[in-house]
N, C-alpha and C positions, 0 to 999 in steps of 0.2 A: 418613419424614425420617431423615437421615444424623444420628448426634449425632460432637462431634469422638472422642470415643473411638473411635466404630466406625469413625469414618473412617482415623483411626491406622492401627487392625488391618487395614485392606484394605489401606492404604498399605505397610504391612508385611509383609503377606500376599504382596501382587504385587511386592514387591523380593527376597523370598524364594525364589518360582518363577523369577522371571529370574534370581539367582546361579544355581539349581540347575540351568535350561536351559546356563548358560555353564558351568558348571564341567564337565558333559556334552560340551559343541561342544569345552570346553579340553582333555579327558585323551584324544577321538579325534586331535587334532591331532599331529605331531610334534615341535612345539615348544610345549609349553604354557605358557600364560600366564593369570596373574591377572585380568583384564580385557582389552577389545578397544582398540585405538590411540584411539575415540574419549573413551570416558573415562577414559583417560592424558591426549589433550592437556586435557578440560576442569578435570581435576585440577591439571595443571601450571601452566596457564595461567588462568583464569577465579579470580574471588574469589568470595569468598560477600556477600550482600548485607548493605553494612550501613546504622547509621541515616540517614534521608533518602535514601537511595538513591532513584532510578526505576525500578522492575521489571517485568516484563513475561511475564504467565505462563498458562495455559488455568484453564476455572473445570474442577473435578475434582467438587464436591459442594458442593450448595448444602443447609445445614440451616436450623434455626429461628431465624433472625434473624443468621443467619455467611452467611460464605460459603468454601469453601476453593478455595484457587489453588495449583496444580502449579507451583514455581520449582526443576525439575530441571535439576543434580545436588543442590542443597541443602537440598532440603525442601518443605514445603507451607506455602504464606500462607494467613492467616486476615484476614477482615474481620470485626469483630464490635462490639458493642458502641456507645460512640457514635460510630464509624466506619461502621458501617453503620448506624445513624439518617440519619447526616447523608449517607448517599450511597442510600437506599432506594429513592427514586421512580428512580433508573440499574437499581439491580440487580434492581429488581422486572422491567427490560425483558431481563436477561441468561438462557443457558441454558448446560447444562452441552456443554465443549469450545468456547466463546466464549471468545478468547484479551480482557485485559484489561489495561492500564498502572495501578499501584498505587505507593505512594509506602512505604517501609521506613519505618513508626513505633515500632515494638520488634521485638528480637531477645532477648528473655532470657523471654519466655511460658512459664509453669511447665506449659504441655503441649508445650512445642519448636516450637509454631508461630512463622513468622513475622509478625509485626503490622503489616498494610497499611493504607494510608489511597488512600479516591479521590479524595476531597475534597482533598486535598495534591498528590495529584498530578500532578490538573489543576492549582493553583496555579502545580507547579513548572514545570509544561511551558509555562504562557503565560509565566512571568518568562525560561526558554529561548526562546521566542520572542520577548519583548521585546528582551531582547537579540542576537539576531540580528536585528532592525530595525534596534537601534544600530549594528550595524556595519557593515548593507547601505546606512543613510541609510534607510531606506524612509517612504514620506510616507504619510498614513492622510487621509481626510475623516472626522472626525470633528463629533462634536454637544456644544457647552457646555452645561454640565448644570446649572453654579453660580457663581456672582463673590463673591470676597472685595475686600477694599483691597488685597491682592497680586497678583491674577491671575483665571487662571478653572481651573474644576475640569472635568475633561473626561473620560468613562468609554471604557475601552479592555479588551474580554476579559471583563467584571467585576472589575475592577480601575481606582480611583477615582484619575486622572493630574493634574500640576499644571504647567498654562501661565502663568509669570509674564509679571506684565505686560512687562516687559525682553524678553522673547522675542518679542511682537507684533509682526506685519512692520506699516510704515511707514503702513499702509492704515487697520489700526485700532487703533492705539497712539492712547491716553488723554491730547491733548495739552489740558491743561489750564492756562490762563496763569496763573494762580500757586498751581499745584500744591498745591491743596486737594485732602485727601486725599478726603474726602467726596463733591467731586465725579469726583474721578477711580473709586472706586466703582460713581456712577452710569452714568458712562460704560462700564464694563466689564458692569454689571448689561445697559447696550442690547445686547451681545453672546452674552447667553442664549438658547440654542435654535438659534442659528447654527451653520451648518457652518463650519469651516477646513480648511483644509488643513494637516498640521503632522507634525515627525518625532519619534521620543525622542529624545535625548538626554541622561538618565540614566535607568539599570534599575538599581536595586540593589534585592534580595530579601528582606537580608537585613534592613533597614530599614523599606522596606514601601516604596519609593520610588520614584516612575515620574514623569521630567519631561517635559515635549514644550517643542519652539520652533515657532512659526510661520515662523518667518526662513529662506529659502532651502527649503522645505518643497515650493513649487511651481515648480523652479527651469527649466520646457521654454519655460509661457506667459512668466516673467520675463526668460527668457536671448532669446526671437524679440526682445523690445524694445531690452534691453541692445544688443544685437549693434552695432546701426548708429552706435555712439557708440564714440568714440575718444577716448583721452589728449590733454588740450590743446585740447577743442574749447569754444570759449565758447557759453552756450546761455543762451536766456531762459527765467524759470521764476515761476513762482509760490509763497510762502510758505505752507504748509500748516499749518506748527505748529512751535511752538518750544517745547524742552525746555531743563533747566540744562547738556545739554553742549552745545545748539546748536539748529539750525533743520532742517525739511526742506521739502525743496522739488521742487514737482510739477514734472517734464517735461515729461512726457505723460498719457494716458491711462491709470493704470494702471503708471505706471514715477515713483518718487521717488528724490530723492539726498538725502543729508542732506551740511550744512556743519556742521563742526564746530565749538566753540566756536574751538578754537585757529587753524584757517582764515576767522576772520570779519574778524579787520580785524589789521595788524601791531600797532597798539596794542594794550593788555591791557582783555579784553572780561569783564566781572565778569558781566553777565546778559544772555541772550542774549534772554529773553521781554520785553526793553525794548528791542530791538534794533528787530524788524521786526512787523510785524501781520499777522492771517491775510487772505491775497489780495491781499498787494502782490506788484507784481510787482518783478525782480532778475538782475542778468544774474548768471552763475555760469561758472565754470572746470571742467573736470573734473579733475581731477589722478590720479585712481585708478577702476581697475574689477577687482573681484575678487570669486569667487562672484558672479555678477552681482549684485555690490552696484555703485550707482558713488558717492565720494566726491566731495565736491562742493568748490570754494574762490569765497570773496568777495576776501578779499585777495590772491589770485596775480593779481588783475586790474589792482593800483595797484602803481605803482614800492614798491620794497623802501624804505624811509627809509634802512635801514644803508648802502644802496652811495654812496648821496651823504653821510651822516654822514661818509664816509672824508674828503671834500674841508674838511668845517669844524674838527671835532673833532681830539685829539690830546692825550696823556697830558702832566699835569701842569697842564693849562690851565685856569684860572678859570671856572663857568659855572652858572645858576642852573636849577634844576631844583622839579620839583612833586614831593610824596609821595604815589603812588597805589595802594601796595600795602604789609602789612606781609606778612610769613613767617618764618619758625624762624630764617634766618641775619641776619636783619636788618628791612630797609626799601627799595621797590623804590623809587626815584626817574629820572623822567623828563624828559628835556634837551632833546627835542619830540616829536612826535606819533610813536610808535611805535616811540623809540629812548631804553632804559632802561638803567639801572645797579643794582646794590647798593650801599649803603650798610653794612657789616657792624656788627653788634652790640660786633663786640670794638671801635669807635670809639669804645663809651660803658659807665659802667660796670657796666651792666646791661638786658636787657631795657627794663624800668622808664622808664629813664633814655631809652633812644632814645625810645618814645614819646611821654614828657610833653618832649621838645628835638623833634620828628621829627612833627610833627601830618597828617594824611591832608589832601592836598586844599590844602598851603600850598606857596609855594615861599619857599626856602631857597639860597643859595651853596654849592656845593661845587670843589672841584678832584678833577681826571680822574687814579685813580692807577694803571687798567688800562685799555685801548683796543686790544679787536682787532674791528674790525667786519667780519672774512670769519667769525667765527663769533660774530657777536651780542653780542659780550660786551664789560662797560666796569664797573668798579667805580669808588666815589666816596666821599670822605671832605669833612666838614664843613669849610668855610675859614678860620672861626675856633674 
C-alpha cells in the first residue's frame, strides 16, 4: 500500500527527473528556455482548481481508504476520509490510470493535497444536466413516487422533483367542485405510481430545487390534435371540470380548452363551479391558440351589451342600477345585464360609509358621470 507521504516523495521524485531531463533538452538547444510552450500556455492560461469546482483527473495511487488523483499542472487530489466512505462501493470498482470526475471540497490540506468529493460530484453534474433540460425543454416520462395537498413528488437522477398541482395538464388536474383540500389530496394520491410525461422547469442547486410541469411536456401527440382548429371556429364541447378561474372543456379525445373565468359571460361571473356541471354539453368560441394550448370563450358567442348600451345610455342621465361587486376603489354597480359602472369611494366619506348606504344585491338610483362604451367604461355617482 502507497501511504500519502510516500506518495508525495514519488510525486516529487518524478517532477525532479523531468526538470532535470528538460534542463538537459534546454542547455543543448540554442535558445534556451525554462520550460516547453506547453507549460507556458497552461500557466498562462488554466486556473488552479478551486472550491466546488468539477475536476477531472487519472487515479495515480490507490492507499488504505484514499485514493490519489493526478490534477496536472496543480497537484494531486485526494479522496479520503468520509468522502471515500460515502463513495466506497465506486472506487472499490476503480484501478490505477482510470481517469475520474471529482468535485474540489478543500484546498488548504495540511499535506497540499487537494480535497475531492465523488459523491458531490455526481450531484453537481446531474444539477448540470438538469439544467440543460431547462433550457433544451426536454420532456422526461417519469414515475410519481408521492402526493402531498400541493402536488406530486417525482424522482429524477436521485434527486426528489416537485409537480405542483398548477402544473398538471388539463387530463389530470384535481377538479374538485368545491375545492376541498382533503379531497383534492385524494385525488392526486390516484396519481401514484403513474407515469407522466413532464419537463423542468426550475433547477436551482443551490436550494436543493428541482420543479417539473406537466403542461406542454407532450407537445407532437398535443400539437397533431391542435392543428385542425383555427381562431374563430365555434365548436361543441363538453364540461369537464371547473376551477375558481373557470371551466375546461373536452373537444375531443384527448384535446381540452379551458374558458376562462373572465370569457364566461360579459356579466361579472364571481364562481365558475356554480356555472356549469361536469358533462354538460356548450358551444365554445375559440379565441386563441398558442403552445398548443387553445383558449376557449362562452361570451364572444352573445352580442357585446356595451355596443347597444351606446344607443340608450349617456352621461349625466338618471338610471337605477344593482350593487354586485365591492373593490378597493369603490362599488361596482350594474345598469343591465353585463354593463357596469364604478361607483367611487370618494362619493362617501368613507369605506364604511359606502357600504352600510351601497348593500350587495340592492338597486339604488344613480346618474351617469362617465360614458365611454368603445372601451367598457361608465362611472356613477348616487342621485340623491
Amino acid at each position: 500500500m502507497v501511504t500519502a507521504t510516500e506518495e508525495k516523495k514519488v510525486i516529487t521524485s518524478d517532477e525532479n527527473e523531468e526538470k532535470d531531463e528538460n534542463e538537459k533538452e534546454g542547455s543543448s538547444s540554442e535558445t534556451p528556455s525554462k520550460s516547453g510552450p506547453m507549460e507556458e500556455l497552461l500557466r498562462s492560461v488554466a486556473k488552479p482548481p478551486m472550491l466546488d469546482d468539477v475536476v477531472e483527473g487519472s487515479i495515480i495511487a490507490i492507499g488504505r481508504a484514499r485514493v490519489f488523483v493526478d490534477l496536472h499542472p496543480f497537484g494531486t487530489g485526494i479522496i479520503y476520509g468520509r468522502e471515500y466512505l460515502s463513495a466506497r462501493e465506486t472506487l472499490k470498482n476503480v484501478h490505477l490510470s482510470d481517469t475520474i470526475t471529482a468535485k474540489v471540497v478543500g484546498t488548504d490540506n495540511p499535506e497540499g493535497y487537494i480535497e475531492l468529493s465523488l459523491r458531490e460530484a455526481r450531484q453537481a453534474l446531474i444539477w448540470n444536466e438538469a439544467e440543460t433540460a431547462l433550457q433544451n425543454k426536454t420532456t422526461f416520462e417519469l414515475t410519481v413516487s408521492e402526493a402531498n395537498k400541493g402536488g406530486l413528488i417525482i424522482n429524477w437522477s436521485g434527486i426528489a422533483g416537485f409537480l405542483p398541482a398548477s402544473q398538471l395538464a388539463a387530463a389530470h388536474y384535481p377538479r374538485v367542485p368545491d375545492g376541498d383540500k382533503d379531497k383534492i389530496f385524494a385525488e392526486l394520491r390516484k396519481l401514484v405510481g403513474e407515469k407522466l410525461e413532464v419537463s423542468i422547469i426550475t433547477a436551482n442547486p443551490k436550494e436543493g430545487k428541482l420543479i417539473f410541469s406537466e403542461k406542454g411536456a407532450a407537445p407532437s401527440e398535443r400539437a397533431s390534435l391542435v392543428e385542425k382548429y383555427h381562431v374563430g371556429d365555434v365548436l361543441e364541447g363538453f364540461v369537464t371540470g371547473a376551477t375558481d378561474f373557470g371551466v375546461f372543456v373536452k373537444i375531443e379525445e384527448g384535446l381540452e380548452g379551458l374558458v376562462h373565468i373572465s370569457e364566461m359571460d360579459w356579466a361579472l361571473v364571481e364562481n365558475p363551479k356554480g356555472r356549469y356541471k361536469v358533462g354538460e354539453a356548450i358551444k365554445v368560441k375559440v379565441i386563441e391558440i398558442k403552445d398548443d394550448k387553445i383558449s376557449l370563450s362562452i361570451k364572444a358567442l352573445a352580442e357585446d351589451p356595451w355596443n347597444t348600451a351606446a344607443d340608450k345610455y349617456h352621461k349625466d342621465q338618471n338610471v337605477d342600477a344593482v350593487i354586485i361587486k365591492y373593490n378597493k376603489h369603490g362599488a361596482l354597480a350594474s345598469i343591465e345585464e353585463g354593463v357596469a359602472g364604478l361607483v367611487h369611494v370618494s362619493e362617501f366619506t368613507n369605506e364604511e360609509e359606502l357600504r352600510s348606504k351601497l348593500e350587495l344585491g340592492k338597486v339604488y338610483p344613480f346618474i351617469i358621470t362617465f360614458f365611454e362604451p368603445k372601451e367598457r367604461r361608465m362611472t356613477l355617482k348616487p342621485a340623491s
